[in-house]
Structures are given as C-alpha cells and as structure tokens.
C-alpha positions in Angstrom: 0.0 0.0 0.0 1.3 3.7 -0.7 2.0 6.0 1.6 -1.0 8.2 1.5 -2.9 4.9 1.7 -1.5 4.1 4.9 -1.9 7.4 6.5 -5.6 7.9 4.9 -6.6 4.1 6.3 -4.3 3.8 9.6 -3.2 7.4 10.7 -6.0 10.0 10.2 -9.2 9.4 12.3 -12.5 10.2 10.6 -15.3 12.3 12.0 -18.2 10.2 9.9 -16.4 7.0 11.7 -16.6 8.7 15.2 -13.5 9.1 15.5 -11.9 5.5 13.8 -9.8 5.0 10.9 -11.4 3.3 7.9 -8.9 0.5 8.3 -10.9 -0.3 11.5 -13.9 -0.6 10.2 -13.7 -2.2 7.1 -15.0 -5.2 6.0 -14.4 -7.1 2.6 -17.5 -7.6 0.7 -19.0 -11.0 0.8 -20.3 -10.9 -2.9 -17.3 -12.5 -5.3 -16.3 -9.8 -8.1 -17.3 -11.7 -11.3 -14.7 -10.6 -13.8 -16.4 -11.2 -17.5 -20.5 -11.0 -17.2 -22.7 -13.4 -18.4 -24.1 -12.6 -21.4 -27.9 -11.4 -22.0 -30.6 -13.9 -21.6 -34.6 -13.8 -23.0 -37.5 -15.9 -23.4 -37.9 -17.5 -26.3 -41.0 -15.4 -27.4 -38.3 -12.6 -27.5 -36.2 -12.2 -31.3 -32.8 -11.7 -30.2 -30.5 -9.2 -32.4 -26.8 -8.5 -32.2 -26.4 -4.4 -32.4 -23.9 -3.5 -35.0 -21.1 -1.7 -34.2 -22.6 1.7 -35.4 -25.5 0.8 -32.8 -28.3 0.0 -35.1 -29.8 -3.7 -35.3 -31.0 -5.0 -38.8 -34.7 -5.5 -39.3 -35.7 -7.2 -42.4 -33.9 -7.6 -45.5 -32.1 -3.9 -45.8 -33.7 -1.6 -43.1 -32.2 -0.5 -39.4 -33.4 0.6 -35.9 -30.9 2.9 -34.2 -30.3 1.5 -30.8 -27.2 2.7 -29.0 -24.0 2.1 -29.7 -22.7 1.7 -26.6 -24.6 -1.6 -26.9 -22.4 -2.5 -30.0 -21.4 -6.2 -29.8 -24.6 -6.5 -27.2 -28.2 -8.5 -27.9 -31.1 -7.1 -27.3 -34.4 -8.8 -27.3 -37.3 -7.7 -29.4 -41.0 -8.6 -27.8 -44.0 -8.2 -30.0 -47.0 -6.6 -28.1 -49.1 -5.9 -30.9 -49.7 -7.0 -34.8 -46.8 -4.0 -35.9 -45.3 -3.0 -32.5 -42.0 -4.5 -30.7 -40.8 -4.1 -27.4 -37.1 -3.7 -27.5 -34.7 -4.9 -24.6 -31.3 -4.9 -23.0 -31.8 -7.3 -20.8 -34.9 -6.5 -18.4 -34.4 -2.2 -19.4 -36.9 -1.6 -21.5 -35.2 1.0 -24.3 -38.4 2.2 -26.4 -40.8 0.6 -29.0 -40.0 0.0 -32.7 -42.9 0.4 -35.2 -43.4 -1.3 -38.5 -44.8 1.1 -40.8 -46.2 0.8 -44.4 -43.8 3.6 -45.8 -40.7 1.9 -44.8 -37.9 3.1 -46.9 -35.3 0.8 -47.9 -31.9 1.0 -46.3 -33.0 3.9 -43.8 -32.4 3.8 -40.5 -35.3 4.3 -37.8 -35.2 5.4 -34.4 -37.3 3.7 -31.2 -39.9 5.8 -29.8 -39.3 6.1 -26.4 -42.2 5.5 -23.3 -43.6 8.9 -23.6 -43.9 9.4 -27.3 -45.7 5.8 -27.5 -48.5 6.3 -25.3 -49.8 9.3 -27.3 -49.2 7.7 -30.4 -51.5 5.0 -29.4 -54.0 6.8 -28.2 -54.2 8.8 -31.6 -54.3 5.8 -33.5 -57.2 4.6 -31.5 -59.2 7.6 -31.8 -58.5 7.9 -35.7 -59.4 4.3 -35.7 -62.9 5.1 -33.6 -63.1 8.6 -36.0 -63.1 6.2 -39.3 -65.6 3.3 -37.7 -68.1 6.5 -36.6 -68.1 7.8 -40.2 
C-alpha cells in the first residue's frame, strides 16, 4: 500500500467513523467480483439481435433501428406486443418501441420511440381508428 494509503486508512481518524480510521472498520464484501458478465438472456418469445457496431440492429432484409451504440457487440431482445409494434430490450431495461410502418424506406435507418412518445401515439391511433368506424 502507498504512503497516502497508509496514513488515509491507519493514521487520520474520521469524524463520519466517530473518530476510527477506515482500516478499522472495514470489511471485505462478501459478494465475489465476477470478472467477464454473463451474457444477456430472454424468453424465447423474445427475437434476439446483435447491435452493429454503429449501434443499429438490422430489421428485415435492408432496413435499421438505431439502438445505441454503446450496446455494440450487445443482444437485445425484441418482444411483440401488438400485430406492428416490438418491445425492444437490453436485458430487463426496456429502451423504447419499434414500429413497422407501411412507408418503410429501404436502407433507412429508424429510431425507437421512447415511453412517452408511445402512449400518445396509441391513443391517436385509436381515436383515428374510432373517427373512421363512426363515419
């Protein structure tokens, strides 16, 4: 251990430890340090993709979602909740909603819409929905 180590842990009493030095009080941790993760896990409803290492995952034959790319290299599961609507996933974080749409463009990319922007989106479709079964 350094020498500021020493006198920071051993030497210099702290008021927020009454008075003790940290190397009193300390305990190791219990929980083991895992050094490499364990890799992402779904259901097997869920589509797994591999993100790209611009942060997109491919959908279809030439079309992208822009995820994140500091999930490059990551999977991400992709959980269908309606007939054109997908969950998307990094493990149990939900990170928006991915909509198929008929004016999809071929090699464009397309961004998830996040919690907030769904909702309303939704709801609009289900008035305009209720507006064209009225008429």
């Amino acid at each position: 251990m350094n020498e500021f180590g020493h006198f920071y842990n051993y030497q210099r009493p702290h008021d927020e430890l009454d008075g003790k030095y940290p190397g009193e009080v300390y305990v190791p941790s219990l929980t083991s340090f895992v050094e490499k993760v364990k890799g992402a896990e779904y259901d097997e409803d869920v589509i797994v993709r591999k993100v790209t290492s611009n942060g997109a995952i491919r959908w279809g034959h030439d079309e992208w979602v822009m995820i994140n790319s500091c999930l490059k290299g990551k999977r991400v599961g992709l959980k269908q909740i309606s007939e054109s609507t997908y969950e998307v996933y990094y493990r149990r974080v939900n990170l928006g909603y991915y909509e198929l749409g008929d004016q999809v463009e071929s090699g464009r990319y397309y961004r998830l819409l996040s919690d907030r922007d769904f909702p309303q989106r939704e709801r609009d479709r289900k008035a305009k929905s209720r507006k064209v079964s009225d008429d």
